[in-house]
C-alpha positions as CSV (number, residue, x, y, z in Angstrom):
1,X,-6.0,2.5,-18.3
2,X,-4.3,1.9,-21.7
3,X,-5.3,5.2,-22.8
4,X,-4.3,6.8,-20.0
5,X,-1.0,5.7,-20.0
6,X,-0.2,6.7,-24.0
7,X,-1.7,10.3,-22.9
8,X,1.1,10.4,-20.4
9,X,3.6,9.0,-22.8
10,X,3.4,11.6,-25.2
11,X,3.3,14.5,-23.0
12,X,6.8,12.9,-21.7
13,X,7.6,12.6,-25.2
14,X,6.3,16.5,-26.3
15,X,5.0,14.3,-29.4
16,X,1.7,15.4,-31.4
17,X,-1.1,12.8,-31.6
18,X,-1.0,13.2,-35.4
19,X,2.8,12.3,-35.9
20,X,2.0,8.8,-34.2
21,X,2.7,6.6,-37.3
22,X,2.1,2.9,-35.0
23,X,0.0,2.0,-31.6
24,X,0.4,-1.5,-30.3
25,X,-1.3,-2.5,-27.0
26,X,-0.5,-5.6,-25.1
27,X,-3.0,-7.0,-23.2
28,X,-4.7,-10.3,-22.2
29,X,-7.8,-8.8,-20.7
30,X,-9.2,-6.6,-23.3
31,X,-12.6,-4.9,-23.2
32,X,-12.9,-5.8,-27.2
33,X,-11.9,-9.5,-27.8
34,X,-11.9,-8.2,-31.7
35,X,-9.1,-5.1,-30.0
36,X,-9.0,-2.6,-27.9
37,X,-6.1,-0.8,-29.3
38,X,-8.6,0.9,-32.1
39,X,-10.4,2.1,-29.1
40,X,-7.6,3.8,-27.4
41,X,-6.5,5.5,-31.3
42,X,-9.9,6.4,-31.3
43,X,-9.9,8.2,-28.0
44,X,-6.4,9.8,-28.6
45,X,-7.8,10.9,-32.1
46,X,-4.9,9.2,-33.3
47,X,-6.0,9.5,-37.0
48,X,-2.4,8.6,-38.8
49,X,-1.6,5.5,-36.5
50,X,-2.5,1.9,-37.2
51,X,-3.7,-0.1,-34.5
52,X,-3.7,-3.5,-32.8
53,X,-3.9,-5.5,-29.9
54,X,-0.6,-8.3,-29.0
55,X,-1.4,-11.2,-26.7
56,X,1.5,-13.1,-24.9
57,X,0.0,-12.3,-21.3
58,X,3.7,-11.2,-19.0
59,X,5.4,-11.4,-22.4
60,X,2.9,-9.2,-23.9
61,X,4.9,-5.6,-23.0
62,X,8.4,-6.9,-24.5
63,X,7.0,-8.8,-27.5
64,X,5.3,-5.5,-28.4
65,X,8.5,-3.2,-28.3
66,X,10.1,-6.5,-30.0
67,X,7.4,-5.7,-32.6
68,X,7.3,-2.1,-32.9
69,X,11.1,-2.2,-33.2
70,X,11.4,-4.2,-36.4
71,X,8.7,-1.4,-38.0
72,X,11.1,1.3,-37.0
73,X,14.3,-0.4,-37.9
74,X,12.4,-1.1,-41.3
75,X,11.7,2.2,-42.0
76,X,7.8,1.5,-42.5
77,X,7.1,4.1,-39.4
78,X,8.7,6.5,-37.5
79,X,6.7,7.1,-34.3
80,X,5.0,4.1,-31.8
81,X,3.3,4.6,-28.5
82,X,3.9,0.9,-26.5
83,X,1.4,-0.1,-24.5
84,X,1.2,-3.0,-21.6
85,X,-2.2,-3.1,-20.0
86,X,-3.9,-5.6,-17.9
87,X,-7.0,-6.0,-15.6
88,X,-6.2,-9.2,-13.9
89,X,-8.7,-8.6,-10.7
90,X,-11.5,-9.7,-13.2
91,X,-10.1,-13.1,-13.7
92,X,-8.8,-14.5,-10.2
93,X,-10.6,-17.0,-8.1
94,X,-10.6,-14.7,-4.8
95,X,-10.9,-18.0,-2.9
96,X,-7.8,-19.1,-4.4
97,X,-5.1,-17.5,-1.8
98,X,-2.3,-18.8,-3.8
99,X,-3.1,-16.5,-6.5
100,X,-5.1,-13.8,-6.0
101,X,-3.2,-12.0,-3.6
102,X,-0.6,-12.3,-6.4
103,X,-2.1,-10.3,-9.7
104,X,-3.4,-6.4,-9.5
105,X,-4.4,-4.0,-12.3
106,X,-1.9,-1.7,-14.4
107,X,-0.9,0.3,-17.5
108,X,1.9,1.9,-18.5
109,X,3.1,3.3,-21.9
110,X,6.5,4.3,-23.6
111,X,7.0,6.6,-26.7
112,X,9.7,5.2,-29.4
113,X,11.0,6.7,-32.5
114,X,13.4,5.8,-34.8
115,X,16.8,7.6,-34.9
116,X,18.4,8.9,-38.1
117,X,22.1,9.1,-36.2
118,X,21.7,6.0,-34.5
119,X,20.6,3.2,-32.8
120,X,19.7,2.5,-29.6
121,X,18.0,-1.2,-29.5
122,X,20.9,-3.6,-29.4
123,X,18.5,-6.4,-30.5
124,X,16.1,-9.0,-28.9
125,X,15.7,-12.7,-27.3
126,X,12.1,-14.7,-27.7
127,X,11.5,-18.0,-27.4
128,X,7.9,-20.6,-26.5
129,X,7.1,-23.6,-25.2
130,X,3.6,-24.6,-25.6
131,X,4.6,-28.1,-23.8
132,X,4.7,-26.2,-20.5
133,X,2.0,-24.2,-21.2
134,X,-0.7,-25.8,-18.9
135,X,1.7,-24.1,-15.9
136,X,-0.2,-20.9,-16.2
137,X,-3.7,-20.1,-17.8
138,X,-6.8,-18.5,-18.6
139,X,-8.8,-21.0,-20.3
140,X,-12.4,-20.3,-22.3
141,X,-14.9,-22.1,-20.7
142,X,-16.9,-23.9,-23.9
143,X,-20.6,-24.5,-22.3
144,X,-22.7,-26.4,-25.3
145,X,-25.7,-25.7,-25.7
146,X,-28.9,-26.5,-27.9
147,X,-30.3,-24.5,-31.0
148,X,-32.1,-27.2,-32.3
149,X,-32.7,-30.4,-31.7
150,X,-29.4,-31.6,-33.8
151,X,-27.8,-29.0,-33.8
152,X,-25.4,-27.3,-30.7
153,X,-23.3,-24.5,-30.3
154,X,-20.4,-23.7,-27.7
155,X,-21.0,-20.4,-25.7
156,X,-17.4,-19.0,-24.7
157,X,-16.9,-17.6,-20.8
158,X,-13.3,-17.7,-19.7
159,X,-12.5,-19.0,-16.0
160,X,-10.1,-17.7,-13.5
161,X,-6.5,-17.3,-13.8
162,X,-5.0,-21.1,-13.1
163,X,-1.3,-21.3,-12.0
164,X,1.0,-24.1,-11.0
165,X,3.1,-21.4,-8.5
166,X,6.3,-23.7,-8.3
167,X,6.9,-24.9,-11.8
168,X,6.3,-21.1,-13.0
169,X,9.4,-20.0,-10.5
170,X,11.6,-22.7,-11.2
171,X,10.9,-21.7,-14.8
172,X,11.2,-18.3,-14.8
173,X,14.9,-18.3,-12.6
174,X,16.4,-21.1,-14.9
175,X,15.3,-19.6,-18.3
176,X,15.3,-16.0,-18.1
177,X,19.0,-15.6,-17.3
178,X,19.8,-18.1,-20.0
179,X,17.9,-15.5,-22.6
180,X,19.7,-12.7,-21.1
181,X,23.3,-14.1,-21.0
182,X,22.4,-15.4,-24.5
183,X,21.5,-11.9,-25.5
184,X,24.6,-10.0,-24.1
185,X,26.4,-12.8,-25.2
186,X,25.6,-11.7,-29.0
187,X,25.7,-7.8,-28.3
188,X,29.1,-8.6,-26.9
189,X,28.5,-6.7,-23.4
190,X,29.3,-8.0,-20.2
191,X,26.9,-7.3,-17.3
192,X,28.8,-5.5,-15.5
193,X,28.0,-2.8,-18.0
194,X,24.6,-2.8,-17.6
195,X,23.2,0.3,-15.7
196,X,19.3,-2.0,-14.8
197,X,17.9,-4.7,-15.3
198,X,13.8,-4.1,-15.9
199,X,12.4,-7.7,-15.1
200,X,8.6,-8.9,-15.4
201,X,7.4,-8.2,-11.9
202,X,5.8,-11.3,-11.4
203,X,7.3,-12.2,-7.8
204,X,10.4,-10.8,-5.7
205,X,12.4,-14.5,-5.2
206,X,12.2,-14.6,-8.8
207,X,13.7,-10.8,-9.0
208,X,16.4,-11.9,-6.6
209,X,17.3,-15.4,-8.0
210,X,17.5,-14.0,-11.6
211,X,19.8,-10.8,-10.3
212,X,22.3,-13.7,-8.5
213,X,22.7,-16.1,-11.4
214,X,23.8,-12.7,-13.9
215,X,26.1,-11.5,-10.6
216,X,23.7,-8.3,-11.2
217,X,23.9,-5.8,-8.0
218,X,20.8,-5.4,-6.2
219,X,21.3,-2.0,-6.5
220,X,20.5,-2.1,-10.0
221,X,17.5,-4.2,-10.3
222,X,14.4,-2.1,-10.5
223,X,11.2,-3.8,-8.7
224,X,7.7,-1.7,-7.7
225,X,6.2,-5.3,-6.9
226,X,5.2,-4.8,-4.0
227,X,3.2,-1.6,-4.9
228,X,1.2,-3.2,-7.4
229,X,1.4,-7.0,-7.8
230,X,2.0,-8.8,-10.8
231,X,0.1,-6.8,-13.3
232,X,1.2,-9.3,-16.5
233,X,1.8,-7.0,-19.4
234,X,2.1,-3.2,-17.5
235,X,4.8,-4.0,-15.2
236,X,7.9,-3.4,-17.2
237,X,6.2,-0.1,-18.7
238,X,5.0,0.5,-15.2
239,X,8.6,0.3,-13.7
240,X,10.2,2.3,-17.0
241,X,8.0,5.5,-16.2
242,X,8.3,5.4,-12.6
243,X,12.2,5.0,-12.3
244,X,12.3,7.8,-15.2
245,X,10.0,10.2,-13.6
246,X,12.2,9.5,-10.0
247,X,15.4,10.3,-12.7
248,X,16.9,6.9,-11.7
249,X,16.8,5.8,-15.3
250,X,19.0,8.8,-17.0
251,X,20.1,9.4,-20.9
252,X,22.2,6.7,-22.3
253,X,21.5,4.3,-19.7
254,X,22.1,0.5,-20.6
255,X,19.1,-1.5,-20.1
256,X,18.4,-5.2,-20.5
257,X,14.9,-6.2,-20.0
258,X,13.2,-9.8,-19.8
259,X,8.7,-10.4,-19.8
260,X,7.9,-14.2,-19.2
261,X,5.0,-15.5,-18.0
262,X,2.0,-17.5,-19.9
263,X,2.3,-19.6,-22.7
264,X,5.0,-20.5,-21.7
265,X,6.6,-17.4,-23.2
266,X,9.9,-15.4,-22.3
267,X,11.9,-12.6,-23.9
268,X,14.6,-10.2,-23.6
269,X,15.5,-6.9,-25.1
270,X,18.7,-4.5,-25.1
271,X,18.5,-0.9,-25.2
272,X,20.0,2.3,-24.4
273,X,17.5,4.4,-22.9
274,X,16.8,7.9,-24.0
């Protein structure tokens, strides 16, 4: 999926594979637990481009353009394909109604570059909280076992996808418009000026309850939940391409953006799109 999306990304972008300097996937459900983004450079013959895997679950997508910004800003590189990638359907308890109708599968992929004239990523927001991390998780499952009569070993096999539904809402709609005011706050923008607001697509009363407490119109909070379910790190990228292909998202439109989810984890990002 991950390498489908960056296909489609650079043939939005009109970009050679060779002139990509950085890949970055985030995912929590890789096919290679030692990375699956050298797979995906391999399959896009993306010979110039260094490679690696990010894992912050929902947070994953904006922690990587966090990421792949600083390179660019840097000047270390000059071309990044983004990617957000998850196959939650292989780690839900389909008994579990409280969750598994929740999560689906999805990638999407975005195409940055830095600008010489100017730039375009107002800055970032990331914060953790490890204490309330037991909220929402996908634990290894350590089964020990016998290789001698002293001596054991723990065979790893992660369980299904474990979520405390309520604290994870009241969570996400107290601390995600904190980030985000904090964010415009520092950019000195109201939000009022802000054209969409991309959140993690995690659950629609969360949508709603963050657009309310910013005084964000409806109108410009862009949502595809209910076509896909929360896919963790591909629904931001997943609603960027979409509301660009349907020419909602224009040139020089003002975006803030916020992924939260596992770890406890959030973020938010500012940029002007295009």
């Amino acid at each position: 999926m991950g390498y489908k999306a960056s296909l489609k990304a650079l043939e939005m972008a009109n970009w050679s594979v060779d002139s990509i300097d950085l890949i970055i996937l985030a995912t929590s459900t890789p096919d290679d637990l030692f990375g699956s983004a050298p797979l995906i450079q391999s399959k896009l013959k993306a010979k110039n481009a260094v490679a690696f895997d990010l894992t912050a679950a929902c947070s994953g997508f904006i922690f990587a353009l966090i990421t792949a910004s600083q390179y660019l800003q840097s000047g270390s590189y000059k071309r990044a394909i983004v990617i957000g990638s998850d196959q939650l359907s292989s780690y839900v308890n389909w008994e579990d109604r409280g969750s598994c109708i929740l999560f689906g599968d999805g990638a999407g992929a975005i195409a940055i570059e830095a600008a010489k004239d100017s730039n375009n990523f107002y800055g970032f927001q990331m914060k953790t909280d490890g204490e309330r991390g037991n909220f929402l998780n996908l634990l290894n499952e350590k089964k020990e076992s016998f290789i001698l009569e002293n001596l054991t070993f723990r065979g790893g096999n992660f369980s299904s996808i474990s979520m405390n539904g309520q604290e994870v809402y009241k969570f996400a709609v107290r601390e995600v418009p904190l980030i985000i005011k904090k964010l415009l706050q520092i950019a000195d923008i109201t939000a009022s000026e802000i054209d969409w607001l991309i959140l993690h697509q995690a659950n629609q009363r969360i949508l709603d309850a963050v657009g309310e407490r910013l005084n964000i119109d409806k109108a410009k909070i862009l949502s595809n939940l209910k076509n896909y379910g929360n896919t963790s790190a591909a629904t931001i990228p997943l609603v960027i391409d979409e509301s660009v292909r349907d020419k909602k998202i224009k040139n020089n439109d003002l975006i803030i953006t916020s992924g939260f989810g596992a770890g406890l984890s959030w973020s938010s990002a500012l940029f002007r799109w295009g």
